[in-house]
N, C-alpha and C positions, 0 to 999 in steps of 0.2 A: 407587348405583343401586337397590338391593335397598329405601331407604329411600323410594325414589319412588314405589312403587305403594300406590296408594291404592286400588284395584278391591278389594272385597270388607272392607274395614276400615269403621269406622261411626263417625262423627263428630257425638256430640250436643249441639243447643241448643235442643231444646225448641220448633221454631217448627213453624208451619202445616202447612209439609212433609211434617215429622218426624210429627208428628200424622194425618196423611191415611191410610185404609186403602191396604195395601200391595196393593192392585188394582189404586187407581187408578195409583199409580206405576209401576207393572207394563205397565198400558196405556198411560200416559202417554207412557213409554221406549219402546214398542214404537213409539206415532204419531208418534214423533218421529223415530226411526230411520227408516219411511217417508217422512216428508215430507223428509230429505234425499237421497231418488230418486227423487222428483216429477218435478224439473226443473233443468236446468242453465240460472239467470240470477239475478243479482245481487240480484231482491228478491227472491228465495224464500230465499237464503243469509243477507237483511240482516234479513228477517222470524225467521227460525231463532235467529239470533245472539242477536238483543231477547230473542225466548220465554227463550233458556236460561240470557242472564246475567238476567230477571228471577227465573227461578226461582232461580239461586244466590243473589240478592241476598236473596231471602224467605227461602229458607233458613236464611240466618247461617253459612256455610260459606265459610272465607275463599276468594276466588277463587286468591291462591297455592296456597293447598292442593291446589288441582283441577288446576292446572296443572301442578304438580309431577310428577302422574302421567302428564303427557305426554311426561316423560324416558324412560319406560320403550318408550317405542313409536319413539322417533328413528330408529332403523336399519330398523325397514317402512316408517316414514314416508319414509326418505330412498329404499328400493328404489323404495318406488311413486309418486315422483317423476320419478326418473332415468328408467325403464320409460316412462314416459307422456311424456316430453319426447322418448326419444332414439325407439322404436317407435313414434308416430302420423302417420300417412301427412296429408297435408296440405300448405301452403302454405311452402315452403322458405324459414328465415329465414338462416338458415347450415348451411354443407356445408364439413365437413373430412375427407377419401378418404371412407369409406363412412358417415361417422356423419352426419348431419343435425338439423337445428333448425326443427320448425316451430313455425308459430301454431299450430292447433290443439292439439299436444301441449303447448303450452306451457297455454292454457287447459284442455285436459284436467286436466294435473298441477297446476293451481291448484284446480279442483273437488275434485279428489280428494284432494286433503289438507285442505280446508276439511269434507270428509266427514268424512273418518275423525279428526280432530280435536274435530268437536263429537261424534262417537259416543261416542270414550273418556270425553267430558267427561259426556254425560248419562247415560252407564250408569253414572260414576263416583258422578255425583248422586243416582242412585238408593239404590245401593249406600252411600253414604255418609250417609243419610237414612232409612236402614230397616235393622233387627236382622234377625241371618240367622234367628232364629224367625219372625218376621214375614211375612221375605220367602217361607222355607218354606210357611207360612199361607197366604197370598195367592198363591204360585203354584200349589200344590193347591187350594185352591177354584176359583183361574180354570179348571183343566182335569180339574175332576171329570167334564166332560162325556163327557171319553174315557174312562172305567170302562163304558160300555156296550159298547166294542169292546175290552173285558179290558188296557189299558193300566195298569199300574201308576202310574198318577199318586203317588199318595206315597211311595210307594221314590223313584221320580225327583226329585221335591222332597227327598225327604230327604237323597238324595245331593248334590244342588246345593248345601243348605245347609250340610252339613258340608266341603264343597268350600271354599267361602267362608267360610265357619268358622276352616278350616287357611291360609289364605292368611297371614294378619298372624301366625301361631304360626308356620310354616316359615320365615318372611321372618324374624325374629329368631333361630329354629333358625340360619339361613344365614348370620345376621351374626354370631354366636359361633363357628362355627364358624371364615367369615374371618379374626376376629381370634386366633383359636388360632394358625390356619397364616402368619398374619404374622407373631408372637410368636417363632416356628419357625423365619422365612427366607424364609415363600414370596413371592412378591408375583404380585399380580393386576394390575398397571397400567403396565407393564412391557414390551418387547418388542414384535412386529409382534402382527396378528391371530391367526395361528395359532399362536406362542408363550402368547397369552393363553387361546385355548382349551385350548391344553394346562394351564395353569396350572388351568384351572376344575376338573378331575378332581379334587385331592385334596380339593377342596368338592362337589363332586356326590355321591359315593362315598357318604361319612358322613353327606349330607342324606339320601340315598333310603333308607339304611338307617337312618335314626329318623323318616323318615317313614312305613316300615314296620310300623316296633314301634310308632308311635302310632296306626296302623292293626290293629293286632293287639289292641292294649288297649282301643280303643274301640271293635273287636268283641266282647271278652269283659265288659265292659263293659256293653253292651245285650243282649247274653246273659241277662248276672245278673240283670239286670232284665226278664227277660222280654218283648225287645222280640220282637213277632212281625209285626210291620207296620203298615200303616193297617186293617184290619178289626176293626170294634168299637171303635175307641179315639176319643176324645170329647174339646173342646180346654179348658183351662183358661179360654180367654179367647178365645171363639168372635167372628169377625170380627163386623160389623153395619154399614153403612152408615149417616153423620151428616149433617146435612146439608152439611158444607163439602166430603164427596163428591160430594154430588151439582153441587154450583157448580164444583167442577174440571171434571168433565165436561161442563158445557155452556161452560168456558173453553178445556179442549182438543177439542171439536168447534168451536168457532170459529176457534181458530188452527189447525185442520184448512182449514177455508173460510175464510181470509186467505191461506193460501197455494196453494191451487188455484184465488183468484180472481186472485193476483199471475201464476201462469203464465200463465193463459189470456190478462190483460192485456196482460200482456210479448210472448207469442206473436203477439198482434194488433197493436200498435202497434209492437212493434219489428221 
């Protein structure tokens, strides 16, 4: 499981993508997260699907790769199914004592896992297509604008990137440890649910506490180096806009207006 998260790990081949200022990808993810709550109908969902597998294809990011990190979300995936089938008031398909089955929840729970399945997959893309300096980069320049109302824009980026930084360091942290405690006796795969949560303690325990002390060292750390925040400090490799920035954005402003033309279509015809 620990092996399936892909959120925040970086997967390089050199293409277009990978190439792009980390703005656009920044806003890219963002327009795309919106246009999945545009509208509930089948071409705004089939228009989403094109956009994202074209951009993994451009990428060079194998599509199993991207999938795999949808292991890790199975059990919200499956609440916010179950929640939306058995809870949405609508057209009764089946009734057994108080539970029921309608249409509506049934399409409810269909939207809603088509959501939250391209979400993980395009934040995964992003992420998987941008260095967390990068993404640091680019998400402080995009919100420099809030330093006029005293928002620490670079502390926040910098914490997000070291966030995403420790993600693939802790997930290996997590898996040596596992295999200590199996070596030991324990098992993890074993038992009903709440036998296996009790299992996760003596791996939780040892991860929080080195992931402590890798917190304590990478403060003293930037200590020693005299880190004292974003004031004054200047980038090595200061962003700039290319031109194949600027053709992104008149590509995700179009597929912004493809699919607010499919709603309004849909809404009128169907």
């Amino acid at each position: 499981m620990l092996k399936d998260i892909t959120i925040g790990q970086y997967y390089p081949t050199g293409s277009v993508i990978h190439k792009l200022d980390p703005r656009v990808k920044l806003f890219g993810t963002i327009l795309y997260i919106v246009t999945l709550f545009i509208a509930r109908n089948p071409a705004v969902y089939v228009l989403a699907a094109a956009f994202l597998f074209t951009c993994i294809r451009i990428s060079g990011v194998p599509v199993k790769y991207i999938l795999k990190g949808l292991k890790s979300i199975i059990i919200i995936l499956a609440f916010s199914l179950v929640f939306n089938i058995f809870l949405t008031e609508g057209h009764v398909l089946v009734r057994f004592w108080k539970i029921k089955i309608t249409y509506e929840g049934i399409v409810q729970a269909i939207y809603m896992g088509i959501r939250l399945i391209f979400l993980i997959m395009g934040s995964s893309l992003m992420t998987l297509t941008t260095t967390p300096n990068d993404l640091t980069d680019g998400l402080e320049k995009s919100l420099r604008f809030l330093k006029v109302i005293k928002i620490p824009v670079h502390e926040i980026a910098m914490m997000m990137s070291i966030a995403l930084r420790f993600i693939p360091i802790l997930m290996e942290e997590a898996d040596k440890i596992m295999k200590a405690q199996t070596a030991r006796g324990a098992s993890f795969d074993e038992g009903n649910f709440f036998k296996r949560i009790k299992a996760m303690v003596p791996l939780l325990v040892p991860l929080f506490i080195s992931a402590i002390r890798r917190a304590y060292d990478l403060a003293t750390a930037m200590e020693a180096r005299c880190y004292r925040g974003g004031e004054g400090r200047t980038k090595m490799k200061p962003l700039k806009y290319k031109k194949r920035d600027g053709i992104s954005y008149i590509i995700l402003f179009s597929y912004l207006g493809l699919i607010i033309a499919a709603k309004i279509l849909w809404n009128k015809f169907v």
